[in-house]
N, C-alpha and C positions, 0 to 999 in steps of 0.2 A: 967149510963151505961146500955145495952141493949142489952140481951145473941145473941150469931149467931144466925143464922135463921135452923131450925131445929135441936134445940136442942144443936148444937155448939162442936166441936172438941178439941178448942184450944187452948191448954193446955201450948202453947209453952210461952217464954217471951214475956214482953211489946214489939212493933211496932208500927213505925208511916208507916205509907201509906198515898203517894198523889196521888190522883188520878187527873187527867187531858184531858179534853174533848176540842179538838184543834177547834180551828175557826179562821178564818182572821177579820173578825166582832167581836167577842163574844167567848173567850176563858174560859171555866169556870175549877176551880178547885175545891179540896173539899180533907183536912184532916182529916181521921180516925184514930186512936188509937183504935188495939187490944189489950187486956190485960187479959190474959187468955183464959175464950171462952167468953166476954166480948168488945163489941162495943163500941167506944165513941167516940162522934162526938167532932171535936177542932177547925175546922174553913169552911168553905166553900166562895166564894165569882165570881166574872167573870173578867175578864180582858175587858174593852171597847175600844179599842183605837174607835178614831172619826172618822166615815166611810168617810170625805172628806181626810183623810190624804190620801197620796201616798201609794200603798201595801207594800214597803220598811220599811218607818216610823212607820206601825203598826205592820208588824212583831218586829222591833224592840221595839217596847212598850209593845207586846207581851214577848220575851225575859227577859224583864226588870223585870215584873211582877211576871213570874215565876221565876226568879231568888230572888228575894224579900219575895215570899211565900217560896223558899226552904230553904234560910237564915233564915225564922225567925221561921218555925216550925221543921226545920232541920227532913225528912224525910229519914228511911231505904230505903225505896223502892218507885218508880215511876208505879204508873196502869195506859196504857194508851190504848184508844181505836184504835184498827185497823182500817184504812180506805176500804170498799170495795167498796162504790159506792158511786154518788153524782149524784145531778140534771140534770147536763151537766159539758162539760171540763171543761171550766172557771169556776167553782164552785170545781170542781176536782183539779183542778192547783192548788187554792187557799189556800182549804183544805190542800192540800197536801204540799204546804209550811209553814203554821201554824202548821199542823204535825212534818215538817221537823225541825223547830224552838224549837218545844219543846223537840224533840228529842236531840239538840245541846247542849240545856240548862241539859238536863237530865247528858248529856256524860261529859260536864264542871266540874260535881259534881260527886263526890264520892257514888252516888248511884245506886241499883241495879235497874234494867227497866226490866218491866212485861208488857206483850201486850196481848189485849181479844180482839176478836169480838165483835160487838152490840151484838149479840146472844148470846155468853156466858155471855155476863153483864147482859142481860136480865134476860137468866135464873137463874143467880145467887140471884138476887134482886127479880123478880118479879114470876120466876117458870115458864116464858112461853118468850119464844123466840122472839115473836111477839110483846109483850106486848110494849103498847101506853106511849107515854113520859107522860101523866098524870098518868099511873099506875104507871110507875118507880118512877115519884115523890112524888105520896101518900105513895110507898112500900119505897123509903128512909127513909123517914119522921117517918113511923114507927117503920122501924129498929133501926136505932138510935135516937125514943125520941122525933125528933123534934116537935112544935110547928108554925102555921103557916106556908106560901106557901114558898118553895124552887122554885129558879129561875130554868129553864130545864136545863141550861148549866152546873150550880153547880150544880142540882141533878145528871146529867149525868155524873159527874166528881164524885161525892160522889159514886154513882154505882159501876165506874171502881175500887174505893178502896174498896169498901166493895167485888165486885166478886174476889180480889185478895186475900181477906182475907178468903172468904171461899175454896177457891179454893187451898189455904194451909192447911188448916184445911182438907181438903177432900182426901188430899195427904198424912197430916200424919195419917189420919185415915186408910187408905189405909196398909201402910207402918206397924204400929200395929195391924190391921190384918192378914198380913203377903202374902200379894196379890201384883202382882204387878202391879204399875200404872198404863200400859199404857193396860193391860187390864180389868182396873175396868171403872164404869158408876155411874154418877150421879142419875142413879134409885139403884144401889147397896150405895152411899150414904145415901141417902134418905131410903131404905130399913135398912140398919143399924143404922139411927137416931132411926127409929121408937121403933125398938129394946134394943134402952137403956132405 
């Protein structure tokens, strides 16, 4: 296991979070396990469907997949990234039904659904908004432990569960402060890590 990232919050009970980074190509996912203010990575992997299938056929193996990972690590909560942009429509369309698919699967099941921006996952993970799918996948990698290269899809999907888990952690630190949410900042975070 592998405390939060500054210092770590969470105090609360064990969590599974799946995190999930939608594609019509390359869906990746990625399970975390918080357990106190403690990280532990329990599985990651991508969904392939075969880029000659029909866009139907691999939403639906998309589907399939996710439904497979939520049966067998039975996840509290779903992290998934918001979409804001894409290369062009057809790339927008697509995304945006691979989003919609996982969304279906998410609502099928009895779990709670969390949504970030790339930029909140970034800054969660990596401290900087911006930051390059190879930062994201050396700052997973570190966070939780790992060992050799993490695929981008699956780190991007490990990301969106590990910013869901700080991002709790940052609420209840909030909340025992005795501040309210929606006017606190990830620098008042970060300013109370340092502090402990």
């Amino acid at each position: 296991m592998a405390p939060l990232a500054n210092g770590g919050f969470g105090r609360g009970p064990r969590e599974i979070i799946l995190g999930i980074d939608p594609g019509s190509i390359h869906t990746g996912w990625g399970v975390v396990e918080s357990v106190g203010n403690e990280l532990r990575h329990i599985a990651h992997g991508t969904i392939n469907p075969p880029p000659a299938l029909a866009l139907g056929a691999r939403l639906s193996q998309i589907r399939r997949g996710l439904q497979q990972v939520i049966e067998r690590h039975r996840p509290g909560v779903v992290s998934l990234e918001k979409v804001f942009f894409a290369r062009n429509v057809q790339s927008a369309l697509k995304l945006g039904q691979a989003r919609g698919v996982a969304l279906l699967t998410v609502a099928e099941n009895p779990i709670e659904l969390a949504e970030y921006s790339a930029t909140q996952i970034k800054i969660a993970v990596a401290g900087y908004g911006q930051a390059t799918k190879e930062q994201v996948q050396k700052m997973v990698g570190a966070l939780l432990g790992l060992r050799g290269p993490i695929g981008a899809d699956a780190a991007d999907a490990l990301a969106a569960a590990i910013c869901h888990i700080h991002r709790r952690a940052f609420q209840g630190l909030v909340q025992s402060l005795g501040a309210r949410p929606r006017a606190a900042s990830w620098r008042h975070y970060l300013d109370a890590a340092g502090r402990r």
